[in-house]
MDAnalysis code that builds the backbone (N, CA, C; Angstrom):
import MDAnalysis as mda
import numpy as np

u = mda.Universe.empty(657, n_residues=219, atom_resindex=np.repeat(np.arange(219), 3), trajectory=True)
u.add_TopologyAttr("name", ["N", "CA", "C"] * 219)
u.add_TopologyAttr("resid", np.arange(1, 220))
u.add_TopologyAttr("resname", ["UNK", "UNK", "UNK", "UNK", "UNK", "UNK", "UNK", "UNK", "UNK", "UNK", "UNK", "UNK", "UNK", "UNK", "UNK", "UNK", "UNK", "UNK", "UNK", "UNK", "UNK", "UNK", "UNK", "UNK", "UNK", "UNK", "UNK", "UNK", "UNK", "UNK", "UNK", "UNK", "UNK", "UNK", "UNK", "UNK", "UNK", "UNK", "UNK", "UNK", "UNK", "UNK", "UNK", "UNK", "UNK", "UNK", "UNK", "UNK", "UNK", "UNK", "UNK", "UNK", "UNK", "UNK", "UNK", "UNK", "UNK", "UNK", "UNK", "UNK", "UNK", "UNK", "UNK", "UNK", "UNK", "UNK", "UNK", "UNK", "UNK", "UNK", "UNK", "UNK", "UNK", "UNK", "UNK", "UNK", "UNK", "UNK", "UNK", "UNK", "UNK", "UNK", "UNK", "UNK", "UNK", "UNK", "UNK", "UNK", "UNK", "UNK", "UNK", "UNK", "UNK", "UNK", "UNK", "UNK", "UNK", "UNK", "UNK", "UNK", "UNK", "UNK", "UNK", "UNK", "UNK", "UNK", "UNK", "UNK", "UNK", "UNK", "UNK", "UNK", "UNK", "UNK", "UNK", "UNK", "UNK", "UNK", "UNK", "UNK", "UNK", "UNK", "UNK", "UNK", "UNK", "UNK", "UNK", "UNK", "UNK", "UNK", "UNK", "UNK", "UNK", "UNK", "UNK", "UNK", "UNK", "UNK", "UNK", "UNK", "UNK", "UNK", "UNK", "UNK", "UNK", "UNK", "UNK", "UNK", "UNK", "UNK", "UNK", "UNK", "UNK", "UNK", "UNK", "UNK", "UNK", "UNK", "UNK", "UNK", "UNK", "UNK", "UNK", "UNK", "UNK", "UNK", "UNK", "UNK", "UNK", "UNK", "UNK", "UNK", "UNK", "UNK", "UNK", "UNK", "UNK", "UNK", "UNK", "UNK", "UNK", "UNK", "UNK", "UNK", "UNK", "UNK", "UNK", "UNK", "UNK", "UNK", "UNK", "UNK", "UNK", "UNK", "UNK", "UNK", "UNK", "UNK", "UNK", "UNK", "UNK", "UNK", "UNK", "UNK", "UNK", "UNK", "UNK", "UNK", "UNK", "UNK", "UNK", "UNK", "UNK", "UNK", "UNK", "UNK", "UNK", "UNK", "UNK"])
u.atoms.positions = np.array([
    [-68.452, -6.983, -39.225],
    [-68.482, -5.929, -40.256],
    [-67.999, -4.619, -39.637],
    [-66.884, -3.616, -40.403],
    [-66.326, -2.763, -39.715],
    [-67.471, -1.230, -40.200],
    [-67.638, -0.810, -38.842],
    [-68.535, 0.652, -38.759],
    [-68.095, 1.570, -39.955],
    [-68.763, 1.735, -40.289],
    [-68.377, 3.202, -40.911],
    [-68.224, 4.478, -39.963],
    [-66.607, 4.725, -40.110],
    [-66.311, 5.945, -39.661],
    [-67.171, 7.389, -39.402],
    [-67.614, 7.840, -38.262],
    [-68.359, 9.109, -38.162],
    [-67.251, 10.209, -38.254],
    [-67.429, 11.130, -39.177],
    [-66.845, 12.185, -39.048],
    [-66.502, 13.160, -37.881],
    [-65.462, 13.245, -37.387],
    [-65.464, 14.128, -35.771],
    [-66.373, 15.718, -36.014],
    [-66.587, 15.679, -34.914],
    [-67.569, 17.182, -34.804],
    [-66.143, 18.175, -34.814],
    [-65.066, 18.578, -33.991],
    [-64.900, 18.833, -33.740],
    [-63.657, 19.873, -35.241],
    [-63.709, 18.495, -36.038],
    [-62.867, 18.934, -38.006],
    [-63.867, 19.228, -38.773],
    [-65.285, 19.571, -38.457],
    [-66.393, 19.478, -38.951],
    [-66.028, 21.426, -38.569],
    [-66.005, 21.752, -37.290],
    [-66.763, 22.513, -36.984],
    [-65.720, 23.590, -37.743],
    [-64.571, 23.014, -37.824],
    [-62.756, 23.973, -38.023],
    [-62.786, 23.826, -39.300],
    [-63.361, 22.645, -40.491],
    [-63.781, 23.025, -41.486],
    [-64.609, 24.194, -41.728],
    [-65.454, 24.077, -41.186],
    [-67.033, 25.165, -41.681],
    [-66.238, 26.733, -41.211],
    [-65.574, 26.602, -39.950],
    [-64.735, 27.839, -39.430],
    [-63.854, 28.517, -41.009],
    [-63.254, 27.632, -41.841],
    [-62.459, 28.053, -42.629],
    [-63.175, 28.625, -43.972],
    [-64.268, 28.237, -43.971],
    [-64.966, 28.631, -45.311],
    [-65.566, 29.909, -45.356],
    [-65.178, 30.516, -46.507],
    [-65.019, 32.242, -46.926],
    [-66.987, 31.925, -47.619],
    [-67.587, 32.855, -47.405],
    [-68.750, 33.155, -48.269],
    [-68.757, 34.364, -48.971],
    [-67.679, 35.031, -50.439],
    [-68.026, 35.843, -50.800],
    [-69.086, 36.741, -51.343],
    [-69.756, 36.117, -51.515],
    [-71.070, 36.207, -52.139],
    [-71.785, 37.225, -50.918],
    [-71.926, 36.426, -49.788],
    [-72.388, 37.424, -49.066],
    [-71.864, 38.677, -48.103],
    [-70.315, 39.083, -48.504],
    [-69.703, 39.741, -47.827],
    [-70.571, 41.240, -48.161],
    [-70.738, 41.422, -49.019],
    [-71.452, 42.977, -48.403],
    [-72.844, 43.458, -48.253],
    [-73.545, 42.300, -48.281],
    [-74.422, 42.206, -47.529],
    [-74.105, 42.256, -45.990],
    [-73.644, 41.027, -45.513],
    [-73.207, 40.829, -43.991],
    [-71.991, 41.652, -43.749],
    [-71.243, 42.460, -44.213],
    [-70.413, 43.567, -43.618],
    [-70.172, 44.575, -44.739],
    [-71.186, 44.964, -45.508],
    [-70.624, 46.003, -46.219],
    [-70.779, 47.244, -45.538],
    [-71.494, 47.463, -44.875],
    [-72.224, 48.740, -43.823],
    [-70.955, 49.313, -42.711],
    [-70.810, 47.710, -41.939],
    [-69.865, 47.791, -41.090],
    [-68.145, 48.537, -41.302],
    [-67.683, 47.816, -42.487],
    [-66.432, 48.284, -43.097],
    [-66.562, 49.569, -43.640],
    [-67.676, 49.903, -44.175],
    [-67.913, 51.422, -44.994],
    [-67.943, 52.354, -43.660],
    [-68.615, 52.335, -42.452],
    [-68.314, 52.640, -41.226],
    [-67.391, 53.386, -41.015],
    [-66.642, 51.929, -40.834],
    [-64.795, 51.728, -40.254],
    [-63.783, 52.669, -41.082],
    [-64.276, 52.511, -42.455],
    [-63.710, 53.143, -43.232],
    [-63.670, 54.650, -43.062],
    [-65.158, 54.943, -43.299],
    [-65.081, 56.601, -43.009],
    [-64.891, 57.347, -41.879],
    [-64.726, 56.835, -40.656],
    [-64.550, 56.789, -39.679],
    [-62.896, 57.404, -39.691],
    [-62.177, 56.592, -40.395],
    [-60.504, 56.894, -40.976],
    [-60.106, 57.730, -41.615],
    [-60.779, 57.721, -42.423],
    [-60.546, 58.916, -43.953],
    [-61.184, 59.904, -44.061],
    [-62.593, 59.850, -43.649],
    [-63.484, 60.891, -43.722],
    [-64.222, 61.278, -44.804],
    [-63.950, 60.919, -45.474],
    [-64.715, 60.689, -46.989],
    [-65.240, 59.902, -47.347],
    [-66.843, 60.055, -47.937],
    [-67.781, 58.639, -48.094],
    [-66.739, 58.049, -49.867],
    [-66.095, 58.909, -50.397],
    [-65.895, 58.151, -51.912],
    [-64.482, 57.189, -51.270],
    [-63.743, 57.904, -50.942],
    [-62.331, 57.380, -50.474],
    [-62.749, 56.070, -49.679],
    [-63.690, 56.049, -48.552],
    [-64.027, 54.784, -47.899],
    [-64.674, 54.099, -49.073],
    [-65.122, 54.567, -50.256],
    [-66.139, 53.017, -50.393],
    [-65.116, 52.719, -51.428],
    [-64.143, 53.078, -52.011],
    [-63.336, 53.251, -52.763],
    [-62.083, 52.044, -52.093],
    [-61.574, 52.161, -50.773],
    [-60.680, 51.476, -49.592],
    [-61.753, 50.372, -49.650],
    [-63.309, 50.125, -48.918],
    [-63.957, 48.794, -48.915],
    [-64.271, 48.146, -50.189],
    [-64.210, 48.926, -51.005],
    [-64.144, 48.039, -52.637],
    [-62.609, 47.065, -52.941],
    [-61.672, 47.892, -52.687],
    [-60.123, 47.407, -53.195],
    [-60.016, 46.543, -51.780],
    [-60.677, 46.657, -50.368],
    [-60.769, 45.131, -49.230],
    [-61.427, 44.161, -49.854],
    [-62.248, 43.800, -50.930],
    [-63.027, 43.510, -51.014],
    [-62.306, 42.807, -52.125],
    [-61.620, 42.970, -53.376],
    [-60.838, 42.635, -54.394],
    [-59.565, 41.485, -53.329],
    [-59.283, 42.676, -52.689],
    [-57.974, 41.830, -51.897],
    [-58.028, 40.547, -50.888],
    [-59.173, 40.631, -50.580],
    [-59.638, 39.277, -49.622],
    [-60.190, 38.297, -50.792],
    [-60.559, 38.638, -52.093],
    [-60.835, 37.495, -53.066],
    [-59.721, 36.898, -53.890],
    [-58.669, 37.904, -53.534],
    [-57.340, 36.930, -54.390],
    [-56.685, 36.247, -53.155],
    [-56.920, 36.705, -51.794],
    [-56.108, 35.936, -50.809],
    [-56.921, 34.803, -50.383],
    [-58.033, 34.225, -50.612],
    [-59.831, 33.654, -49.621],
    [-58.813, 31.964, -49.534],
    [-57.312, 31.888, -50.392],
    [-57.218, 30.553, -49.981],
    [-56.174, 30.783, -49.013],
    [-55.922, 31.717, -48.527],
    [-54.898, 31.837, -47.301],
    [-55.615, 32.644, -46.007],
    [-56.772, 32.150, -46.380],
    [-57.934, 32.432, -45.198],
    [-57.911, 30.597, -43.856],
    [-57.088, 31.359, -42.492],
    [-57.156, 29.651, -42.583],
    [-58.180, 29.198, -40.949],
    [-59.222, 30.530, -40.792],
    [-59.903, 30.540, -39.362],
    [-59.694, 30.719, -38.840],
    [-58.542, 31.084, -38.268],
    [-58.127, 31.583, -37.183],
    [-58.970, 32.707, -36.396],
    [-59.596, 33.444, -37.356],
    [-60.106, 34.430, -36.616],
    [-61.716, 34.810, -37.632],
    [-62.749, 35.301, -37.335],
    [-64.117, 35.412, -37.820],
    [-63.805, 36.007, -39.446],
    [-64.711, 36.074, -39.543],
    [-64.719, 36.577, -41.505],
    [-64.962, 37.960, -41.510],
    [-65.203, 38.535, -40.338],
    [-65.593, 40.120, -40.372],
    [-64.248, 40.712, -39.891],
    [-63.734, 39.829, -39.514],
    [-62.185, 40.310, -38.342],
    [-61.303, 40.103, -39.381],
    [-60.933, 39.153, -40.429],
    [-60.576, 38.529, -41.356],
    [-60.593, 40.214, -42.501],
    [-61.094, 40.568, -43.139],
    [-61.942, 41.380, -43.640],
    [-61.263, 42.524, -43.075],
    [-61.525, 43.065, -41.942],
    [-61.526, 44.140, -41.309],
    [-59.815, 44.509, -41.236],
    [-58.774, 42.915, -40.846],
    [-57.973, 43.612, -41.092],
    [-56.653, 44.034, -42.432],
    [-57.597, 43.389, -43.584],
    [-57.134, 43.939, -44.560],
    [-58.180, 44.930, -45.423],
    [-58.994, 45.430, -44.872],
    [-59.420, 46.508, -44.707],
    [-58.359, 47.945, -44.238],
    [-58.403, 47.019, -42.807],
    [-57.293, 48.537, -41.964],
    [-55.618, 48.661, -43.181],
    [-55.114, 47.905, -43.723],
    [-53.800, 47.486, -44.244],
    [-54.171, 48.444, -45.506],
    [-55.572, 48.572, -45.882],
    [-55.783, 49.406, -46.975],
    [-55.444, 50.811, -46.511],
    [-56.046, 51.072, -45.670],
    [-56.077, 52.422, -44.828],
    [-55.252, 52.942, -44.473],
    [-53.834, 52.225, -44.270],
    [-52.706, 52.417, -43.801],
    [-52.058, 52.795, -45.005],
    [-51.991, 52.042, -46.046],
    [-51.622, 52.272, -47.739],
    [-52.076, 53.548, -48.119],
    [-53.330, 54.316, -47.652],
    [-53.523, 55.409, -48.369],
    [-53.261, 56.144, -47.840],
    [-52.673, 56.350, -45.859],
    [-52.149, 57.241, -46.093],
    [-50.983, 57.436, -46.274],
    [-49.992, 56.228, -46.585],
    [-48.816, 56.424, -46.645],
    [-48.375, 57.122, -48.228],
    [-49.388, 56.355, -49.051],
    [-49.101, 57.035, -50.382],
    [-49.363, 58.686, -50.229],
    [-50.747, 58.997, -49.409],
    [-50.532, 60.423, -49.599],
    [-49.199, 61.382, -48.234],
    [-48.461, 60.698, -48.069],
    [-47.111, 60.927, -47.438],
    [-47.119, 61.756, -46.635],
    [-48.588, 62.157, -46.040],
    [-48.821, 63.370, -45.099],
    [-47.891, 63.289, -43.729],
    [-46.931, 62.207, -43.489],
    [-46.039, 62.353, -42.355],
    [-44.337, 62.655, -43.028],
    [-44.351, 62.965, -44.113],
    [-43.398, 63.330, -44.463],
    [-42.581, 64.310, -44.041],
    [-41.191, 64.397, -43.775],
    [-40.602, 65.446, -43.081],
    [-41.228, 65.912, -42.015],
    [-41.753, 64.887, -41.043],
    [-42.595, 65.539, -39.849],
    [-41.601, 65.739, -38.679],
    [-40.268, 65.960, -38.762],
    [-39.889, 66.521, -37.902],
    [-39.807, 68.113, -38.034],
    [-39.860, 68.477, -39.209],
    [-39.369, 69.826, -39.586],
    [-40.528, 70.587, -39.192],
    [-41.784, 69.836, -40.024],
    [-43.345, 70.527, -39.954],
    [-43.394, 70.857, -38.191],
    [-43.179, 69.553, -37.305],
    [-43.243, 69.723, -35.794],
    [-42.229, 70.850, -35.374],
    [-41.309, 70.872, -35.610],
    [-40.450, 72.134, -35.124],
    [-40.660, 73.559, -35.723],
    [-41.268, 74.073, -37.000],
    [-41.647, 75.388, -37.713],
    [-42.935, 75.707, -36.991],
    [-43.654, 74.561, -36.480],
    [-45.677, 74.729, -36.187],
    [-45.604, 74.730, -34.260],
    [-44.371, 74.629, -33.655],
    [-44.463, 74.292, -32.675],
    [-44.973, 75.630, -31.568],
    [-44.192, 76.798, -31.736],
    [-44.758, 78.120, -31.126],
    [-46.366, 78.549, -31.505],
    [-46.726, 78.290, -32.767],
    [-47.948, 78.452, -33.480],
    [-48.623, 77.374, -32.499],
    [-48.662, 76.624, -32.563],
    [-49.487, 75.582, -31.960],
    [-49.809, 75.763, -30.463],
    [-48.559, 75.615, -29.600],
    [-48.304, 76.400, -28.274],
    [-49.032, 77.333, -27.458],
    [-48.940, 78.423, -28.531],
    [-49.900, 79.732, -27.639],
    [-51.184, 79.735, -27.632],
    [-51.862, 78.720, -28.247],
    [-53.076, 78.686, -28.241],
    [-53.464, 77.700, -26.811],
    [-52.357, 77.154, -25.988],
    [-52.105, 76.399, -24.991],
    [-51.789, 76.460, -23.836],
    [-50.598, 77.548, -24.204],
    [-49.504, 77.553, -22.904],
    [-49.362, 78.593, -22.395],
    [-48.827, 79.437, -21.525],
    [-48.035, 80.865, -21.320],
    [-46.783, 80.590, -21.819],
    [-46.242, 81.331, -23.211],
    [-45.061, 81.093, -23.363],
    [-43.950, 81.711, -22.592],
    [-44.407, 82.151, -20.970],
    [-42.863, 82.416, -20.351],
    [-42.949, 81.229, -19.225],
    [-44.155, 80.650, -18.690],
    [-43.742, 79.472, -17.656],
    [-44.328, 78.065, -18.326],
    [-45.019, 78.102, -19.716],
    [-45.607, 76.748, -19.924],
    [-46.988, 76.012, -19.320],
    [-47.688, 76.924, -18.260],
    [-48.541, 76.419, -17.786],
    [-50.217, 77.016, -18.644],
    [-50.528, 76.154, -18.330],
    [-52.087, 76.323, -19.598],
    [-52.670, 77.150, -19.372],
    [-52.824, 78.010, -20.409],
    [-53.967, 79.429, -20.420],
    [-55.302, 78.829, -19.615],
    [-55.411, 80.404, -18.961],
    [-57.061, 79.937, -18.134],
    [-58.272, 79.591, -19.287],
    [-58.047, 80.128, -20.857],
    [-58.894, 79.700, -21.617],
    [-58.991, 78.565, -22.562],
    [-57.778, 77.533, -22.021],
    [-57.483, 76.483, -22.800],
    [-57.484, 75.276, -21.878],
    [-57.805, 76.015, -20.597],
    [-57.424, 74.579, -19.815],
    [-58.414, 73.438, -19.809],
    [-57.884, 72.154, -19.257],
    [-59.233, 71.191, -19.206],
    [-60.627, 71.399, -18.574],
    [-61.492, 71.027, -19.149],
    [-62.083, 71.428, -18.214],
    [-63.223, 70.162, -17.510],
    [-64.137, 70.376, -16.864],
    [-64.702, 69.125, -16.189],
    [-65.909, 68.800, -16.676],
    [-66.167, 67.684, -17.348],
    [-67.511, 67.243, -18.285],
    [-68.535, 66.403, -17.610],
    [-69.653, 67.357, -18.525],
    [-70.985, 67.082, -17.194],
    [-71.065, 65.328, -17.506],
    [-70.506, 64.917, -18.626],
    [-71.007, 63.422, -19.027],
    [-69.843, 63.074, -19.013],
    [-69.452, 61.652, -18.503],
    [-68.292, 60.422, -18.550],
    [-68.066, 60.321, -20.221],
    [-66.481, 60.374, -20.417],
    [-66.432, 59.989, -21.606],
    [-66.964, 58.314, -22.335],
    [-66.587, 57.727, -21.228],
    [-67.446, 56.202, -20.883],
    [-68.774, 55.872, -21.725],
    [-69.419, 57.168, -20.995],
    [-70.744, 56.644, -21.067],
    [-71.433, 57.500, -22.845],
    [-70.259, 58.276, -23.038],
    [-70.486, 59.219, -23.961],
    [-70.414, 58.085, -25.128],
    [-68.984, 57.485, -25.235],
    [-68.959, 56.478, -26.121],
    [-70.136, 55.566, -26.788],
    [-70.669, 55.219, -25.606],
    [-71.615, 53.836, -26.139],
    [-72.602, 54.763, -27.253],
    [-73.089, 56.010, -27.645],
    [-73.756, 56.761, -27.653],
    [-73.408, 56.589, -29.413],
    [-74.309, 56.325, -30.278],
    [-73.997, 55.828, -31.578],
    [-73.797, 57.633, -32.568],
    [-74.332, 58.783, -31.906],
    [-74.065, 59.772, -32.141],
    [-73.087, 60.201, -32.017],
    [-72.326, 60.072, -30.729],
    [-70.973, 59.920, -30.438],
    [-69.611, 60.121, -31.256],
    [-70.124, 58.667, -32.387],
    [-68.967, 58.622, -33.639],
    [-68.844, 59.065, -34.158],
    [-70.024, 59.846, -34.671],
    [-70.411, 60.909, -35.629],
    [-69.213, 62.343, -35.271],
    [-69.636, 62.783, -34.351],
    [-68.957, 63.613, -33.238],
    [-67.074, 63.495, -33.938],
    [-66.730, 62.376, -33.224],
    [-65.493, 61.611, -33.483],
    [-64.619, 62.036, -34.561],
    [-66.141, 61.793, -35.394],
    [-65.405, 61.348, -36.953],
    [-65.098, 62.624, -37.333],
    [-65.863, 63.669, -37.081],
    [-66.045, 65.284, -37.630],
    [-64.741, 66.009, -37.025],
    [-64.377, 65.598, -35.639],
    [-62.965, 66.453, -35.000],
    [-61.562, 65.708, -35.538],
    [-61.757, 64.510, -35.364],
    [-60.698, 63.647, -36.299],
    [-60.133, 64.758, -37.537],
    [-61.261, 64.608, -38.513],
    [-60.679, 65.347, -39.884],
    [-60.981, 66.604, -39.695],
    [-61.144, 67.228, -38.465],
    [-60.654, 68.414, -38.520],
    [-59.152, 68.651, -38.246],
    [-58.664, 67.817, -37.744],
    [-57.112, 67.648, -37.266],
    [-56.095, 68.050, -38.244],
    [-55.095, 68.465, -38.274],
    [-54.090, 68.260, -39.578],
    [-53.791, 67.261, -39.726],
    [-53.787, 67.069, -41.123],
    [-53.746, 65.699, -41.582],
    [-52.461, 64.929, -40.925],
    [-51.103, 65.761, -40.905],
    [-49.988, 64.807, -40.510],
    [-50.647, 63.492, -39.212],
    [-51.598, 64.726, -38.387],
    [-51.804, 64.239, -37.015],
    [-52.412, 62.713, -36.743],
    [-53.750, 62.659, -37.880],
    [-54.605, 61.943, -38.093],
    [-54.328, 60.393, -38.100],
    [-53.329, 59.602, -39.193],
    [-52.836, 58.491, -39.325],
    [-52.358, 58.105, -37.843],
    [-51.369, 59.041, -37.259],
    [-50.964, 58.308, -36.102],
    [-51.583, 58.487, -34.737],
    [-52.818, 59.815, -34.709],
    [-53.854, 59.551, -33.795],
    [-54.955, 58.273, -33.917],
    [-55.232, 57.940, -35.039],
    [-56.326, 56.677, -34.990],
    [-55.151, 55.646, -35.099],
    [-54.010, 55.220, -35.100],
    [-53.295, 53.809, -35.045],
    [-53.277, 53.933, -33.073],
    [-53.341, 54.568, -32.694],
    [-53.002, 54.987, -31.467],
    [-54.786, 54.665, -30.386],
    [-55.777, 55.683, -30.811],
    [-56.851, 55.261, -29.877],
    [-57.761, 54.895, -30.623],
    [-57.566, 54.077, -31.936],
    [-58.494, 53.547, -32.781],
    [-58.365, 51.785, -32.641],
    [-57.135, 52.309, -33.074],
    [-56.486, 50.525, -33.617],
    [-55.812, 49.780, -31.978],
    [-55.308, 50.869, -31.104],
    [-54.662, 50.093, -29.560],
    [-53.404, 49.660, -30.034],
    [-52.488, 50.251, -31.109],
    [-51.402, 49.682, -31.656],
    [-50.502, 50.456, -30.620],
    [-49.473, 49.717, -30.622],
    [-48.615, 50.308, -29.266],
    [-47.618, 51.051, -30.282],
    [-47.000, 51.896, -29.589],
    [-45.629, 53.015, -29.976],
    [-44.928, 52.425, -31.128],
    [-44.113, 51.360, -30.419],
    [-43.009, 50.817, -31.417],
    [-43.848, 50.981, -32.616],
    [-44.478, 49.798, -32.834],
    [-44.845, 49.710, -34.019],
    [-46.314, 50.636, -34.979],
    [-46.927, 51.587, -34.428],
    [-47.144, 52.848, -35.168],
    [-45.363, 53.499, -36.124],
    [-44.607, 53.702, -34.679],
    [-43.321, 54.033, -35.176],
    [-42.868, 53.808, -36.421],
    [-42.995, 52.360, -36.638],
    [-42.194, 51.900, -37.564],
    [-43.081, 51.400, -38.804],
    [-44.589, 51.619, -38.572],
    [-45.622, 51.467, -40.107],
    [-45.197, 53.058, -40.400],
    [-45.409, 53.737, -39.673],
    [-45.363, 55.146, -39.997],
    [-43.769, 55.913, -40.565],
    [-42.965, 55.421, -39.618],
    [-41.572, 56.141, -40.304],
    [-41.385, 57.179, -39.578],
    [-41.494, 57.194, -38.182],
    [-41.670, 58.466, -37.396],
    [-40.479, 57.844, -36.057],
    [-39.771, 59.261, -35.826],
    [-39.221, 58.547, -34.883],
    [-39.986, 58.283, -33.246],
    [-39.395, 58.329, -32.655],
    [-40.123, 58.170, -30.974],
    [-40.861, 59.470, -30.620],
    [-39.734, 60.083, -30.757],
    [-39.865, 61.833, -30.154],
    [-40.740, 62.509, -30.733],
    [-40.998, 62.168, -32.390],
    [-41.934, 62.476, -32.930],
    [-43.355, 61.749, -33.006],
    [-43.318, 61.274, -32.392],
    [-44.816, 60.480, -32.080],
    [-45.414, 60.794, -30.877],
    [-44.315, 60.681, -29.685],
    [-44.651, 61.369, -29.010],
    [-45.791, 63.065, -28.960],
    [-44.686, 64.160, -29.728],
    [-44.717, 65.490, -29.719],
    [-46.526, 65.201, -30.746],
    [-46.565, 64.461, -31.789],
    [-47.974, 64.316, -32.694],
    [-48.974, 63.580, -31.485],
    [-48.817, 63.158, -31.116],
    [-49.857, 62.725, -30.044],
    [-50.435, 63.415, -28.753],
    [-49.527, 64.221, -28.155],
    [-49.648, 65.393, -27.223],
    [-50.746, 66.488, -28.194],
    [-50.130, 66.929, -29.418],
    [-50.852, 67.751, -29.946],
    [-52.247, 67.156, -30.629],
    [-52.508, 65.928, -30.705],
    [-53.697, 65.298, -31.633],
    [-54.878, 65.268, -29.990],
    [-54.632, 64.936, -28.797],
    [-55.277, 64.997, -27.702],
    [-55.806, 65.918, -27.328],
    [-54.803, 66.869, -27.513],
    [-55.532, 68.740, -27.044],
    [-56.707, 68.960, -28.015],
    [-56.210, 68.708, -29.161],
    [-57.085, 68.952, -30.246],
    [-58.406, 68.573, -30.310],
    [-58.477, 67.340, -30.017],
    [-59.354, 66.108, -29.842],
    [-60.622, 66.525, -28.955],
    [-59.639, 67.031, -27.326],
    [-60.480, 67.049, -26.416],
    [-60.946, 68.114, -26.897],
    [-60.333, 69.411, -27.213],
    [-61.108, 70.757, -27.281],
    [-62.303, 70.196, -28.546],
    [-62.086, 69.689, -29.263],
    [-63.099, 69.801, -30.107],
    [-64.774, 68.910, -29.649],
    [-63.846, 67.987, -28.760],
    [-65.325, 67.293, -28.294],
    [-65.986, 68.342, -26.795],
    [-65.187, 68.856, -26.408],
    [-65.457, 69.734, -25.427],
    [-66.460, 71.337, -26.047],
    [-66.014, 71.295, -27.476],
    [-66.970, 72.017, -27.966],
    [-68.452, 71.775, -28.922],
    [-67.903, 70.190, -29.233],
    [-68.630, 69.691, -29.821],
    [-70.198, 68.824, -29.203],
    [-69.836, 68.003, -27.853],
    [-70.336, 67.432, -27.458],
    [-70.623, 67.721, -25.564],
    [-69.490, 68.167, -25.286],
    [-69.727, 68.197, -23.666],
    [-70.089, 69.841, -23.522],
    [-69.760, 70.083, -24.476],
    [-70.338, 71.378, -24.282],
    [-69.909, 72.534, -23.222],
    [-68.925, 72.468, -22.489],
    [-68.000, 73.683, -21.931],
    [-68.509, 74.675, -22.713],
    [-68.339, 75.861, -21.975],
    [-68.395, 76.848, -22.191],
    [-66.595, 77.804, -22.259],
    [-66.293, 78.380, -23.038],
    [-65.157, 78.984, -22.697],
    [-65.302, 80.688, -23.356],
    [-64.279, 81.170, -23.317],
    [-64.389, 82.655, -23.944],
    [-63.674, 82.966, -25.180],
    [-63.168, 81.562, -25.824],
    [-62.396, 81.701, -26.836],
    [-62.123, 80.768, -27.547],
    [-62.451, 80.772, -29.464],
    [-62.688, 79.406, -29.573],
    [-60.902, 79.064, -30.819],
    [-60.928, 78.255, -30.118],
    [-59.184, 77.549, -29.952],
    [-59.407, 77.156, -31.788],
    [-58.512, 77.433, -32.508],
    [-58.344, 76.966, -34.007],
    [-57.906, 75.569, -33.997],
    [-59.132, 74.677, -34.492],
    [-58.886, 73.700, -34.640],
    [-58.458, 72.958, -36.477],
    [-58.778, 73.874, -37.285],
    [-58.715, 73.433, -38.742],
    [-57.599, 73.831, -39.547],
    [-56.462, 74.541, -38.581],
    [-55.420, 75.142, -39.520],
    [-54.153, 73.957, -39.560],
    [-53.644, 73.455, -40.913],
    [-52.725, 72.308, -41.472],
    [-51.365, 72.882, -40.939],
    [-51.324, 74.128, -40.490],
    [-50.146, 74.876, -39.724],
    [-49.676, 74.456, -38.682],
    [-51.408, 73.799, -37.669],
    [-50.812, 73.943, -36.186],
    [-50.707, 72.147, -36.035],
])
């Protein structure tokens, strides 16, 4: 008499891997993505607004879900694809070569000596009593993050978080964005200064004699 076939563990397990549970997606990551979200945008309506329309869009795609990767990762990155959509619709990198060349002296002197280029004694780096390392793990931290982020000009923003958010390399920020090299470059130099001064005032707490404009859509 022939056995009845045991099912392999192994199509068992790559089955169960493939199966979507909508039902419980925001329970088990609604917190997380609303997070992620505001974290990007900065706005609690706009994020829950982006994790609502992730949330539509992973239920018309759930049969081209095929395991490859977890259901939160799954999720997360048509989540980010949302995020990328809003800011392209609001076109804040538009003509960003022109904006970079009119904002560039403005931006500058709050930086440089404009006769040799080397950094004002009141702008320079300075040395933090805490590791940025150790600053990170620090769930207050993000908070921090999230607040100097959208203080940034907006052009800056999209291609500072594809950059030390997402780990997306040059080329291709470049080319989601529509920016050339030179200009990604020149937005990234200026999104760092920004960045640091603000966590340097925000969190590490330097002391300086002059507090550097961080909120003007000019610089």
């Amino acid at each position: 008499m022939t056995k009845p076939l045991k099912p392999n563990r192994h199509f068992l397990e790559a089955a169960d891997q493939k199966r979507l549970e909508p039902a419980s997606w925001v329970t088990l990551f609604g917190d997380y993505l609303f997070s992620y979200a505001l974290l990007k945008v900065g706005k609690r309506e706009t994020a829950e607004d982006l994790v609502q329309e992730a949330f539509i869009s992973a239920l018309k795609a759930k049969d081209t879900f095929k395991g490859n990767s977890s259901e939160k990762t799954w999720l997360t990155a048509i989540l980010n694809n949302k995020i990328i959509d809003h800011y392209r619709k609001k076109d804040v990198l538009k003509d960003s070569t022109s904006y970079l060349t009119e904002t560039e002296d403005e931006f500058s002197k709050h930086y440089f000596g404009k006769s040799d280029g080397h950094w004002l004694v009141t702008a320079s780096p300075q040395l933090w009593a805490e590791s940025a390392d150790s600053a990170v793990n620090k769930a207050e931290f993000a908070g921090v993050i999230q607040k100097c982020i959208q203080k940034m000009p907006s052009r800056l923003i999209p291609v500072f978080i594809a950059k030390f958010l997402d780990d997306e390399d040059s080329d291709t920020i470049c080319k989601v964005h529509n920016i050339s090299s030179s200009n990604y470059w020149v937005i990234i130099h200026r999104a760092k200064l920004l960045i640091r001064r603000c966590l340097e005032e925000n969190w590490f707490q330097t002391k300086r004699s002059n507090d550097l404009p961080i909120q003007k859509d000019s610089i």
